[in-house]
N, C-alpha and C positions, 0 to 999 in steps of 0.2 A: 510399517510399510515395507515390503517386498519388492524385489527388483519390476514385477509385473506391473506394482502399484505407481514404481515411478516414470518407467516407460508409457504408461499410461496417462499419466500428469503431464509429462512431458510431450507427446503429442500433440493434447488438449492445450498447454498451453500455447505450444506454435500454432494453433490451427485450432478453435473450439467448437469451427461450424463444419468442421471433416465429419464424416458420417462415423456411427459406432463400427460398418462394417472394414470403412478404411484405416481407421486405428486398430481394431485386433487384427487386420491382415498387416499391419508395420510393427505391431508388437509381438508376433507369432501366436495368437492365439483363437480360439473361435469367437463368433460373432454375443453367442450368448456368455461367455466368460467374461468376455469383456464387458458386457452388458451390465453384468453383474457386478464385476469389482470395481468399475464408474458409480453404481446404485452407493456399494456399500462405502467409500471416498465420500461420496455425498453424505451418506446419512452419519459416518463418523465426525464431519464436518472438518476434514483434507479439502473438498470441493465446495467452494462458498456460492461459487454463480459464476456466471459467463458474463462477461462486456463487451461491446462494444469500444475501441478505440476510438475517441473523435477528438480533432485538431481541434484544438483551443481557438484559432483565428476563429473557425468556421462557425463558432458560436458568439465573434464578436468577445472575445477574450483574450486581445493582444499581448497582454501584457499581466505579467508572473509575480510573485511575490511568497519570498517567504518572512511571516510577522514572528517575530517572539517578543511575549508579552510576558509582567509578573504579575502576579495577582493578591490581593492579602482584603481580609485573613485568610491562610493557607488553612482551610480546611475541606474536608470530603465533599459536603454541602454547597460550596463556594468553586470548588473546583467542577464536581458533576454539572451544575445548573448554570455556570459559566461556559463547560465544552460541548454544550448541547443548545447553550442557547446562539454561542459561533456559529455553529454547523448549520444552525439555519440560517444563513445569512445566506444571499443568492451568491456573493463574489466566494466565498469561503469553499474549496476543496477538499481540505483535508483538516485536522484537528489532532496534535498529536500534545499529551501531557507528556512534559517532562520532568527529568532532575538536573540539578543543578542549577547557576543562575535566574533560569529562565523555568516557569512552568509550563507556558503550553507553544509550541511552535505550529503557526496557522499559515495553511500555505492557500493563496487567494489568486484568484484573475480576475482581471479588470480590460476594459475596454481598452485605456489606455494609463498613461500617467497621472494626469489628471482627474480621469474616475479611480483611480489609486488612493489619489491624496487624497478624495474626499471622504473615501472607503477610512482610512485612517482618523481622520478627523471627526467628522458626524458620524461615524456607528463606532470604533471602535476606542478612541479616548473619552466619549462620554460615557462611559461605563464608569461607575461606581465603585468596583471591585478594580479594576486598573490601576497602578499604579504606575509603571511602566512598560515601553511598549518599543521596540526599533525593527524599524524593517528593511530587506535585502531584497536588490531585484533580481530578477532570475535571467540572465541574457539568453543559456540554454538549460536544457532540460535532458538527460539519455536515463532513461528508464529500461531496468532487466524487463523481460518479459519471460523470461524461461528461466527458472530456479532449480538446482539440483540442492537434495536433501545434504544436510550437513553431514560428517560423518559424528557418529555417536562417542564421546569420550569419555571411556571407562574411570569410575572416581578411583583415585590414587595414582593414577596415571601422571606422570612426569610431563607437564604441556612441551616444556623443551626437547623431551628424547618422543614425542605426537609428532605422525607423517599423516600427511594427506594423502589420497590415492582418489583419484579420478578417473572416470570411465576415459578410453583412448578414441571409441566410437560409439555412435547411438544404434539402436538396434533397428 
């Protein structure tokens, strides 16, 4: 990715319903350029989709939760058929496997506390492959919405004598 490519990410993310002709006039370039190097983000798969933002109250989802659970026996089979059968769960958001103690960390909304507990009890301690399971409420939430590309670290590079360097302004 090229400076073009990020200013262009960078846009769409503050703004994904800005027309293509308002993004190349803020990125300096023409209308079908940018047309273009949007197409080609997409089909490199940089650009996965556009969302919409909605409050969580406003779907009757008060209430937050991140679960971590372990699961045994730890294998491929056990773990695929396990993060995909979470993910459909209507309270379930997000599904992340991980390492260390915990294999997958499930982050869920619930109406309230109590459709919490139940959420924890009837769907997910009857589970089979569960062994363990604790979960953390979420009081807030601040989510980035706008990402700048990491900078690239050349291998044999000394992480200690590695500087960051940060754009001063957006274009």
């Amino acid at each position: 990715m090229d400076e073009l490519d990020s200013a262009i990410i960078r846009e769409l993310q503050a703004d994904a319903r800005q027309s293509n002709r308002d993004i190349a006039r803020k990125v300096g370039v023409a209308p079908s350029t940018c047309l273009e190097r949007t197409r080609l983000l997409r089909e490199r798969g940089v650009i996965r989709g556009y969302h919409a933002d909605i409050d969580l109250r406003s779907l009757n989802r008060g209430v937050q939760a991140m679960v971590s659970a372990q699961v045994r026996p730890l294998s491929r089979e056990v773990i695929d058929s396990f993060q995909r059968s979470v993910a459909e769960l209507p309270e379930v958001l997000s599904v992340f496997v991980t390492a260390g103690s915990d294999d997958f960390l499930i982050h869920v909304a619930a109406q309230d506390v109590e459709q919490l507990h139940s959420f924890l009890v009837d769907r997910l301690s009857k589970r089979k492959e569960i062994v363990g399971f604790r979960s953390s409420i979420i009081f807030r939430h601040l989510r980035k919405t706008e990402l700048e590309p990491l900078p690239l670290r050349i291998p044999g590079d000394n992480p200690k004598e590695f500087t960051l360097e940060y754009p001063t302004h957006h274009p």
